[in-house]
Backbone bond lengths (Angstrom), bond angles and torsions (degrees), N, CA, C in turn:
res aa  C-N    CA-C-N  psi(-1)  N-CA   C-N-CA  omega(-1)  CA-C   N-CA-C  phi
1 X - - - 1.436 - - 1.514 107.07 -
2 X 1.680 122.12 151.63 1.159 115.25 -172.94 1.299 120.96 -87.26
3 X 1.167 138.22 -178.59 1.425 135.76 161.59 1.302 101.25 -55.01
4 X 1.248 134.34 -78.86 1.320 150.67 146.49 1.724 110.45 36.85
5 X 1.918 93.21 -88.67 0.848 112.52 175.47 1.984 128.37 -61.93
6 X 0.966 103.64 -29.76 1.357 132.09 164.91 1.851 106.81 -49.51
7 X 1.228 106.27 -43.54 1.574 109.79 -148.14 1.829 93.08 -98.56
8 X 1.437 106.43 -14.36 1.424 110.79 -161.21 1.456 89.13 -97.31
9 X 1.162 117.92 -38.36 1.937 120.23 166.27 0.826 125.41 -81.11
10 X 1.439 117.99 2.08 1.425 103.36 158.45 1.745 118.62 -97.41
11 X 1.711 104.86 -29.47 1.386 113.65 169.06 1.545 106.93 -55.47
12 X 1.121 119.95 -50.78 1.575 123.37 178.55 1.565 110.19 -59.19
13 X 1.470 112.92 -34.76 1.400 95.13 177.85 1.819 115.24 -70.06
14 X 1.575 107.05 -28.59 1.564 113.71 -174.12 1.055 95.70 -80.99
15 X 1.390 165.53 -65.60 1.070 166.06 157.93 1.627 100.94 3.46
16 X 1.785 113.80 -67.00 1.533 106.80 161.56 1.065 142.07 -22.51
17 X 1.478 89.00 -64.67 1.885 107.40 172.83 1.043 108.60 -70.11
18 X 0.884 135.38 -43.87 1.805 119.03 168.45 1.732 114.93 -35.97
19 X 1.128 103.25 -64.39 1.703 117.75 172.74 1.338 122.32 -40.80
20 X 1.825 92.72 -48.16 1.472 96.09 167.08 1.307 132.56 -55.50
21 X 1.842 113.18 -51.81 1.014 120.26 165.02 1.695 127.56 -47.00
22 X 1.319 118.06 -43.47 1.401 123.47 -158.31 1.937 81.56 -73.97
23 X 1.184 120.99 -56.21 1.670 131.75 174.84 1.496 97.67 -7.67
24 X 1.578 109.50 -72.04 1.146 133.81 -134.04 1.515 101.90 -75.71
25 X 1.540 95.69 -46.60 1.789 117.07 172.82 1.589 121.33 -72.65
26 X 1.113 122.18 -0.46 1.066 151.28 134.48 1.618 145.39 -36.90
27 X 1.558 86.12 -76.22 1.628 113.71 178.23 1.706 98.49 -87.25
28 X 1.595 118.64 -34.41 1.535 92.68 -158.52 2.480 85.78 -79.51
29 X 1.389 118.58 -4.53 1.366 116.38 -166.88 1.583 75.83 -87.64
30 X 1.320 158.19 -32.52 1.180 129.71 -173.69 1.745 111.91 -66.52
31 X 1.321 102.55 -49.37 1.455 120.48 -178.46 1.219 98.54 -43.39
32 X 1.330 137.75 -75.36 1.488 135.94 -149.38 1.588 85.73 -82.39
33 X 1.405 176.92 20.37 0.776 137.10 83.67 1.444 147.16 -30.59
34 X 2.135 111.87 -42.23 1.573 99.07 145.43 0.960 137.84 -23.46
35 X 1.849 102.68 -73.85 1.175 109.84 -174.69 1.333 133.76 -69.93
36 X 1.603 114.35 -1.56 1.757 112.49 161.94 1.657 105.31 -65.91
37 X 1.663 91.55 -55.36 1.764 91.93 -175.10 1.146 127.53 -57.32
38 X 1.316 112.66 -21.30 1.991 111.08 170.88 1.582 111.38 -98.60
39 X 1.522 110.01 19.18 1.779 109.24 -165.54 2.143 72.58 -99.34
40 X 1.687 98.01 -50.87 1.785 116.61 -178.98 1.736 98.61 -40.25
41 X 1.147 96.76 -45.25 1.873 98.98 -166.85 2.022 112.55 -65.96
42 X 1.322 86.33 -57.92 1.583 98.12 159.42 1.560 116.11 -40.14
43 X 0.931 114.25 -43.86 1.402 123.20 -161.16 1.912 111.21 -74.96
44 X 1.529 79.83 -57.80 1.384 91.33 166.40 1.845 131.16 -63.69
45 X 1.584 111.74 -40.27 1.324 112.71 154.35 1.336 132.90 -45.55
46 X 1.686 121.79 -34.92 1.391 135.79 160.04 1.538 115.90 -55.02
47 X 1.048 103.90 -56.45 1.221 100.19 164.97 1.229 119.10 -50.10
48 X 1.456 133.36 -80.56 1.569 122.65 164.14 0.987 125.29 -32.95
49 X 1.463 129.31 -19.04 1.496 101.40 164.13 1.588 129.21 -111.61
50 X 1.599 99.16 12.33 1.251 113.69 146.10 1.702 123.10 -78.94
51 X 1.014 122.62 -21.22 1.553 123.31 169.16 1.418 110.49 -73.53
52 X 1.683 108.92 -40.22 1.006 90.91 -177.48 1.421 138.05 -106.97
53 X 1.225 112.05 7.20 1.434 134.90 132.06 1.452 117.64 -24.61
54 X 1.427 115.13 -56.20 1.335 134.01 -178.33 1.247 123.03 -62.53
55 X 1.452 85.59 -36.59 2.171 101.10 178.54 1.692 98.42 -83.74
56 X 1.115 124.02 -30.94 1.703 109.83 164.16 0.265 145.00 -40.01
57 X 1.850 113.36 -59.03 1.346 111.03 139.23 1.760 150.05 -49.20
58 X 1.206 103.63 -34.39 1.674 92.94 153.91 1.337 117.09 -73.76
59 X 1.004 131.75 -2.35 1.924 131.84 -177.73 1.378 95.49 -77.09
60 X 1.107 111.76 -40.45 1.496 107.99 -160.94 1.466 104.87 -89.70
61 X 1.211 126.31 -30.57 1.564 121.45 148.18 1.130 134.99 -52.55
62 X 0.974 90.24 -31.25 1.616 89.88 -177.98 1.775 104.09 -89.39
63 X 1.425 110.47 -30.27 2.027 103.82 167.48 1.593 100.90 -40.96
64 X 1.495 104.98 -45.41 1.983 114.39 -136.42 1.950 68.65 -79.15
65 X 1.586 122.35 -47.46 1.467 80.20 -170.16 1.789 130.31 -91.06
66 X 1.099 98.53 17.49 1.463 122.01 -178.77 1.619 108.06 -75.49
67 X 1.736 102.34 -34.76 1.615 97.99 -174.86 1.284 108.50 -95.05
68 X 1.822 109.45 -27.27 1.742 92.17 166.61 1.467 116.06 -63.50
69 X 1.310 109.92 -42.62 1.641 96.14 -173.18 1.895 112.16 -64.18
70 X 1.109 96.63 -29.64 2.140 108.79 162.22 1.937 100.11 -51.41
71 X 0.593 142.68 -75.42 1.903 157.30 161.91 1.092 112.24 -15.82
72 X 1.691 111.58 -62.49 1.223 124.72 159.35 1.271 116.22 -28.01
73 X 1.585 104.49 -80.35 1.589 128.08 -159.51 1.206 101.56 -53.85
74 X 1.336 122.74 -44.17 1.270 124.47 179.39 1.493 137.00 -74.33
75 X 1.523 98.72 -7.37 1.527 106.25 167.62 1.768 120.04 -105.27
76 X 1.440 83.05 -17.36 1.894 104.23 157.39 1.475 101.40 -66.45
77 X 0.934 151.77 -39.62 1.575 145.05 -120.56 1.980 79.21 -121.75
78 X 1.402 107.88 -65.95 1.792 84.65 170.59 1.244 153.02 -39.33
79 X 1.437 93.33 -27.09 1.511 115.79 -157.87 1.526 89.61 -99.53
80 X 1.404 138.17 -14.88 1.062 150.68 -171.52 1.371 95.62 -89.35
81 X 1.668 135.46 -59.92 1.117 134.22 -177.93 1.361 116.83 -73.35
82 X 1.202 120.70 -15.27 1.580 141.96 151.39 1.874 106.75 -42.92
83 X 1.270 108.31 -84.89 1.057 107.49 159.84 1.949 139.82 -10.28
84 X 1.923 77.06 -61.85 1.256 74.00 -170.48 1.258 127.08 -92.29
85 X 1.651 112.65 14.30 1.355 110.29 -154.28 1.960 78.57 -107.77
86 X 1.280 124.29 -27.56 1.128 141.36 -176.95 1.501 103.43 -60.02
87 X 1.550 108.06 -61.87 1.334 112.87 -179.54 1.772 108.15 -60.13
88 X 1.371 118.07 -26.67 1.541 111.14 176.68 1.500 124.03 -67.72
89 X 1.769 110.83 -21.18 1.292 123.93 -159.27 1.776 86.07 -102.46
90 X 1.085 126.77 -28.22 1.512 106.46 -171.68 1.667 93.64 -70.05
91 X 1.941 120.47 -51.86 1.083 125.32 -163.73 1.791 107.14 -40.33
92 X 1.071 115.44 -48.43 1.433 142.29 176.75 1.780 111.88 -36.82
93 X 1.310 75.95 -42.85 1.985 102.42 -161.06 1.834 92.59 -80.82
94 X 1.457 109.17 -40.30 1.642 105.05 -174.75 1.421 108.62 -77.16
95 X 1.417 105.80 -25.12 1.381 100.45 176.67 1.606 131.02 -74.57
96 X 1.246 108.00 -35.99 1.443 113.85 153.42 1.147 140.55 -53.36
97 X 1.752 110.07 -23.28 1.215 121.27 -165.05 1.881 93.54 -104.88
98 X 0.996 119.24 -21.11 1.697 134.18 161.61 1.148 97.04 -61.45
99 X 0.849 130.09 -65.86 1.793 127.82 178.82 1.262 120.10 -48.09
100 X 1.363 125.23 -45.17 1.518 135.16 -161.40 1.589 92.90 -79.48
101 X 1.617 119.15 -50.61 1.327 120.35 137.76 1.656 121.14 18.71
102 X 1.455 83.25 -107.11 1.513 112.36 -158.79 1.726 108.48 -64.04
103 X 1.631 118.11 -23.47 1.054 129.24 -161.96 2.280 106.91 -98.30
104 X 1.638 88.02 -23.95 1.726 100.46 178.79 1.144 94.64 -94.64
């Protein structure tokens, strides 16, 4: 093989490595940008699931006060038909007694 040829394969081989290198310097500068943005992503998911951890706990307070005020409503709501079935029987009661009224 000639000098020649020798000297042109070896420039061609450095020429590679150059490529290689810049490749490498390249790909590993993409990587450490991933990995800030998914270290950011991580970061940020922790957070959400510390908030929402937090909101569980009010969810679930707020059920427990959803069914007292449900308990409530519902013992309001008797006492309401209590009322009214009471208030129908007096109406009942004046009316008869309007009659006995009008008729004595």
């Amino acid at each position: 093989m000639s000098s020649d040829r020798t000297t042109e394969i070896l420039n061609y081989l450095s020429a590679i490595s150059r490529d290689i290198g810049a490749f490498r310097a390249e790909v590993n500068a993409r990587l450490e940008r991933l990995e800030a943005r998914v270290e950011q992503l991580e970061a940020r998911v922790g957070q959400l699931e510390g908030r929402m951890q937090g909101l569980e706990g009010e969810v679930r307070g707020l059920r427990a006060d959803v069914r007292a005020l449900t308990i409530r409503l519902d013992r309001f709501e008797a006492r309401v038909l209590d009322v009214r079935a009471d208030q129908h029987e007096l109406e009942d009661r004046v009316i008869a007694l309007e009659e006995k009224l009008k008729a004595g």
